[in-house]
C-alpha positions in Angstrom: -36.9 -4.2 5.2 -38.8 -7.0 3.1 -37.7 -8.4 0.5 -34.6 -7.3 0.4 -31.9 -8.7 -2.2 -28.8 -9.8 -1.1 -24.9 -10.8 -3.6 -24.3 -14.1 -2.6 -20.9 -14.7 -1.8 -19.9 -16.8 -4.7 -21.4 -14.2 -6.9 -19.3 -11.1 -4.9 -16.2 -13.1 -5.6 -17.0 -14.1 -9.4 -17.7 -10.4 -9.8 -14.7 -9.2 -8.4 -12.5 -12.0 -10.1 -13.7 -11.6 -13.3 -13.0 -7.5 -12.9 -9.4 -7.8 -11.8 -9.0 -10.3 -14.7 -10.6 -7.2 -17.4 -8.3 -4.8 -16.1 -5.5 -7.0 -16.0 -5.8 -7.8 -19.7 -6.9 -4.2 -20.8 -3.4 -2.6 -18.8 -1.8 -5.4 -20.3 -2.7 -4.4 -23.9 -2.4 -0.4 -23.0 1.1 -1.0 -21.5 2.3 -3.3 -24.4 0.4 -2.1 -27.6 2.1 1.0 -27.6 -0.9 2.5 -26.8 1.3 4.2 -23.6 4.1 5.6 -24.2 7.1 4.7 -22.3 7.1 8.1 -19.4 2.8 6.8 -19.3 4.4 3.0 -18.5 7.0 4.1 -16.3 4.0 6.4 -14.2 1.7 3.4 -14.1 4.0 0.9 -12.6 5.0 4.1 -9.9 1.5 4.3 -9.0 1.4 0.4 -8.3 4.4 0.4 -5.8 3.2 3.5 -4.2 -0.4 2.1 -4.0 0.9 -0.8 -2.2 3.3 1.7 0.4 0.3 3.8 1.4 -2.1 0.6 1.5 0.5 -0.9 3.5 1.3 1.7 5.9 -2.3 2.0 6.7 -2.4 -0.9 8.4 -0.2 0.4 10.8 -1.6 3.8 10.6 -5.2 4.0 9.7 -6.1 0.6 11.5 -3.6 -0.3 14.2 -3.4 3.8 15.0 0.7 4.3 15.8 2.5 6.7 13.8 5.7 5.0 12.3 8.2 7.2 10.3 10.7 4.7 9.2 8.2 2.9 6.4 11.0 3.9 3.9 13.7 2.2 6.0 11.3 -1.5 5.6 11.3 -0.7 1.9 14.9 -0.2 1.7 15.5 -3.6 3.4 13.5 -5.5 1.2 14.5 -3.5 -1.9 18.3 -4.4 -1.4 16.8 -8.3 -0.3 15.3 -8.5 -3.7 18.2 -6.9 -5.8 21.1 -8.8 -4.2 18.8 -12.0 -4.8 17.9 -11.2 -8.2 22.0 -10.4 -9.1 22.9 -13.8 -7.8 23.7 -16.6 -9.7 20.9 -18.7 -8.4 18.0 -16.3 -9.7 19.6 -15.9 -13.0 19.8 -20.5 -12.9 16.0 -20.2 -12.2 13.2 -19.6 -15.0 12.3 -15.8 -15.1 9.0 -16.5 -13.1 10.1 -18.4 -10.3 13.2 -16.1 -10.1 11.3 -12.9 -9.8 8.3 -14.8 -7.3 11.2 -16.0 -5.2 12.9 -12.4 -5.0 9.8 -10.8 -4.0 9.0 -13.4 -1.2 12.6 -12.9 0.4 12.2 -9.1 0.4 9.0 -9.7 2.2 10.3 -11.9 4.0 13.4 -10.1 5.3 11.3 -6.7 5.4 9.1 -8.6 8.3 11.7 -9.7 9.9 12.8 -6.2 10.6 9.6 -5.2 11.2 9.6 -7.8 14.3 12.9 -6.7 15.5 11.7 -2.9 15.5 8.5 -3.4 16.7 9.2 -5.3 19.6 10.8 -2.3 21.6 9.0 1.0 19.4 5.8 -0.6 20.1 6.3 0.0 23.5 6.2 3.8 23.2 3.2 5.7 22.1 2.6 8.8 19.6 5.6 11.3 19.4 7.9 8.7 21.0 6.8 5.7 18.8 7.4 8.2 15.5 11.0 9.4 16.5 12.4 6.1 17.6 10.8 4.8 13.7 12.7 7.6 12.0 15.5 6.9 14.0 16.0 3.3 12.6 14.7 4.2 9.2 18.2 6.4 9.4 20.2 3.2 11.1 19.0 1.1 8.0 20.2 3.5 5.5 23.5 4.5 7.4 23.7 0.5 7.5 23.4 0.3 3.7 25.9 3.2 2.7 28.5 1.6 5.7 28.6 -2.0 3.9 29.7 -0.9 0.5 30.9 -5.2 -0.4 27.2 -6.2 0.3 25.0 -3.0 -0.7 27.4 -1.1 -2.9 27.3 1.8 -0.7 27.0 5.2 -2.0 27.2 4.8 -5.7 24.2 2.0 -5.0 23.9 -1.2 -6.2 23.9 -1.6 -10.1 23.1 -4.1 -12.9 19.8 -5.2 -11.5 16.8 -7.0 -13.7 14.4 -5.0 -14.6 11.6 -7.4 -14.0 8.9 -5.0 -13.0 6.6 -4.9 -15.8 3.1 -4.4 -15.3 1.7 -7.9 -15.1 3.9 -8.2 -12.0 3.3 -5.0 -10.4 -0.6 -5.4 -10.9 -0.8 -8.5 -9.2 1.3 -7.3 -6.1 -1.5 -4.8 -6.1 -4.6 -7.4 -5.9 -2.5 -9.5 -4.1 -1.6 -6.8 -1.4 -4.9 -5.4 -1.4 -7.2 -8.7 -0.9 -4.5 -9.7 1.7 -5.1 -6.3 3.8 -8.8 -6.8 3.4 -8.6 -10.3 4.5 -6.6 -9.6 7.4 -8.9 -7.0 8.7 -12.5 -8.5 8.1 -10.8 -11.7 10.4 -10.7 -11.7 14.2 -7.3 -10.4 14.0 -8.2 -7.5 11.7 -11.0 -6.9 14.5 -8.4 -6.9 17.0 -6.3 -4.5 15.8 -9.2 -2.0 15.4 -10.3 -2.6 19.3 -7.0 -1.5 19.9 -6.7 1.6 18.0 -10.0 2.6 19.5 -9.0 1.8 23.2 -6.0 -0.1 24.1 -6.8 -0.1 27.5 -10.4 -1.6 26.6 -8.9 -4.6 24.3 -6.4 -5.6 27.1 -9.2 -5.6 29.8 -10.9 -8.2 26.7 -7.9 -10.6 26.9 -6.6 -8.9 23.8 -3.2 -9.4 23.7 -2.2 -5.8 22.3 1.4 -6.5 22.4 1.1 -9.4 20.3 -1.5 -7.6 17.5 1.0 -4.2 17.1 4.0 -6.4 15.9 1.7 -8.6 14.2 0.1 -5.9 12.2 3.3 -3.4 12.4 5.6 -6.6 10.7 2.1 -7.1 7.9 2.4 -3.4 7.1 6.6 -4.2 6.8 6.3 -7.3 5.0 4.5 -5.3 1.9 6.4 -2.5 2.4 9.3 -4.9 1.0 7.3 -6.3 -1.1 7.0 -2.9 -3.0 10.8 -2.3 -2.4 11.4 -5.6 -4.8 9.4 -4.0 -7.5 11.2 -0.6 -6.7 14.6 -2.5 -7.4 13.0 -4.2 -10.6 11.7 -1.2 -12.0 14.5 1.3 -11.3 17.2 -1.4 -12.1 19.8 0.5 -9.6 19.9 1.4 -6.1 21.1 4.2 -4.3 20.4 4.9 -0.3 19.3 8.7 -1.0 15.6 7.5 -2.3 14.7 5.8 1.3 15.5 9.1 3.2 13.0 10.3 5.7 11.5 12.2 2.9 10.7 9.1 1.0 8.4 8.3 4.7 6.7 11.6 4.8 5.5 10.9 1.3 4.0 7.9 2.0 2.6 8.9 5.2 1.1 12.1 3.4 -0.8 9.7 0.7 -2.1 7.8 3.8 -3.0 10.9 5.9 -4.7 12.8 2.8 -6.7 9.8 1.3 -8.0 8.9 4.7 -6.6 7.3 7.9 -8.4 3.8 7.9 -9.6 3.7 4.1 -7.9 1.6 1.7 -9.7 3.2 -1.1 -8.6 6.5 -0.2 -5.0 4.9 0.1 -5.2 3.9 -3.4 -6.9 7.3 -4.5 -4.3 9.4 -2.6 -1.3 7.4 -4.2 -2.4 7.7 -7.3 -3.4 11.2 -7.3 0.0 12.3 -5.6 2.1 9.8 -7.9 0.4 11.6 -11.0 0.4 15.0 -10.2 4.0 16.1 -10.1 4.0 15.0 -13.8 0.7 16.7 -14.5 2.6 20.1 -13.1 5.4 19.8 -15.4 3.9 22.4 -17.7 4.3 24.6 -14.8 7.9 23.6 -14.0 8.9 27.0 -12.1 5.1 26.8 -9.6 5.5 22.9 -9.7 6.1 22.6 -6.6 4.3 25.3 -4.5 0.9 24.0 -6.8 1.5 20.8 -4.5 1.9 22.2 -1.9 -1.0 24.4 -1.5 -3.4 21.5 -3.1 -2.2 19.5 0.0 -3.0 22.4 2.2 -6.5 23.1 1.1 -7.4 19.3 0.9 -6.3 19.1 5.1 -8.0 22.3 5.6 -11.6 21.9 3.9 -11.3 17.9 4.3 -9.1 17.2 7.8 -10.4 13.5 8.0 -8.8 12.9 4.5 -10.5 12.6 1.1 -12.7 9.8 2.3 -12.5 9.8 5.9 -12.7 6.1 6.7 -15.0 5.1 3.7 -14.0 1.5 2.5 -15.6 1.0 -0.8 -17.8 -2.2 -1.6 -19.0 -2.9 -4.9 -21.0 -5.7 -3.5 -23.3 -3.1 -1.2 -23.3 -0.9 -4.0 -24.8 -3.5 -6.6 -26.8 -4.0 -3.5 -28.8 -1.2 -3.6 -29.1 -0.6 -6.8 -31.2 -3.8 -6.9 -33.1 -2.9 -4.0 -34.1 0.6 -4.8 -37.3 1.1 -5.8 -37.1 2.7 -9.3 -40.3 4.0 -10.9 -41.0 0.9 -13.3 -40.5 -2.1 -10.3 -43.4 -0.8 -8.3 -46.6 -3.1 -8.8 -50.1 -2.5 -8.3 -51.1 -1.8 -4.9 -48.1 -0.4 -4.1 -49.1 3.5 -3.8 -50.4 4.5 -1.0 -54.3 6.2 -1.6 -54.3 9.3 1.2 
């Protein structure tokens, strides 16, 4: 079509820069004005990490295409990184910012590390196979943690740690995790991993290293997953091995499945929905539960592919055609057609 208009890409990233900023500073001043009170603060820094679990998870679901059960056991390991590190004497030597950037970069770190280790050999497997031998070391990591009581502090969890999860950090985990994901996937690695979830046997017949590109996005998707165990640890300021159960994987893999396997915004929509609602319910204390439930059940059955399918959102396309639609008052003379 002629004359079509077109975002520049310095433009698409001022306007995306200088909307993270807004709602940066008005969560900030919600969060810290009293505005919120302190259950509202406590829910919106839960629907961060848990955005950044299903976003995360996504990239080994939605866009690699395994099904991994042991997400939990990734943000255990990077949860417990994080705490122990932020306990120590070094973090407490450091200034508050560098302490709690460093802490969050180790659980990363060490989540990835497992993630590399368990790849490796579950990658191997496909479907079925791939998800049991996941759960399986989701349970070794948390046996591991309640068997080294002088490290972990075993059953009664690990105690005393900061609470430096506030919403300035946990908000730009988000945008961090988020333009990181994106990044990865609009690359030739990101196009990679989506030949292979389409056909493996195709991208290897390409030269596509598959084996490579499943750890590689399978230790991205852990790396996060720590990521969002640190903040886990900083905003719960304890620790105990019965929240990274395989429960604590279902849910996560639910908010992925239900907002769409493949869309990040319907990762972020699903988290937040399914982070919400249980408190929504509370009115309804004794149905709670079976509400859930059955608002799970009608969502899968009406809308199988998700709540937005694979949908990515752009607000780039979007401002897009809105300046290239042809409203009433832009046509000129000439334009109408005499039949």
């Amino acid at each position: 079509m002629e004359n079509q208009k077109h975002i520049s890409m310095p433009v698409r990233y001022g306007i995306n820069t200088t909307l993270i900023v807004l709602f940066l500073i008005m969560g900030y001043v919600l969060t810290s004005s009293g505005f919120t009170n302190r259950a509202q603060t406590s829910l919106i820094l839960q629907i961060g990490i848990y955005i950044i679990l299903a976003v995360s998870l996504n990239v080994a679901t939605g866009y690699l295409g395994q099904l991994p059960l042991g997400h939990a056991g990734f943000m255990a390991v990077g949860a417990y990184s994080c705490g122990i590190f932020w306990k120590s004497s070094l973090a407490s030597a450091l200034p508050t910012p560098i302490s709690i950037f460093l802490g969050l970069v180790v659980a990363g770190i060490v989540a990835a590390i497992f993630g590399v280790l368990i790849g490796i050999p579950a990658l191997r497997l496909k479907g079925d196979y791939l998800a049991i031998i996941t759960l399986g070391f989701g349970e070794i990591i948390r046996v591991a943690i309640i068997n080294l009581p002088s490290i972990t502090g075993g059953t009664p969890g690990l105690l005393g740690i900061p609470k430096h999860s506030n919403f300035i950090v946990v908000y730009l985990c988000v945008v961090f995790t988020i333009v990181a994901i994106h990044m990865m996937m609009k690359s030739r690695h990101g196009r990679a991993i989506l030949s292979i979830r389409e056909n493996e046997i195709a991208a290897e017949s390409c030269g596509i290293n598959t084996t490579y590109y499943k750890v590689m996005a399978f230790a991205f998707s852990a790396f996060f997953a720590g990521i969002a165990g640190g903040l886990y640890a900083g905003f719960q300021g304890l620790l105990v091995p019965k929240s990274f159960d395989f429960m604590a994987s279902i849910n996560i893999l639910v908010m992925v499945v239900l907002g769409g396997m493949g869309s990040m915004i319907g990762s972020v929509i699903a988290a937040t929905v399914l982070t919400a609602l249980p408190l929504l319910l509370q009115s309804f204390n004794t149905y709670r539960m079976i509400i859930y439930s059955l608002l799970l059940i009608i969502v899968m059955i009406f809308k199988p592919s998700g709540l937005m399918g694979m949908y990515d959102f752009s607000l780039s396309r979007i401002l897009e055609r809105i300046l290239n639609r042809d409203f009433p008052w832009k046509k000129k003379k000439g334009d109408e057609v005499n039949v």
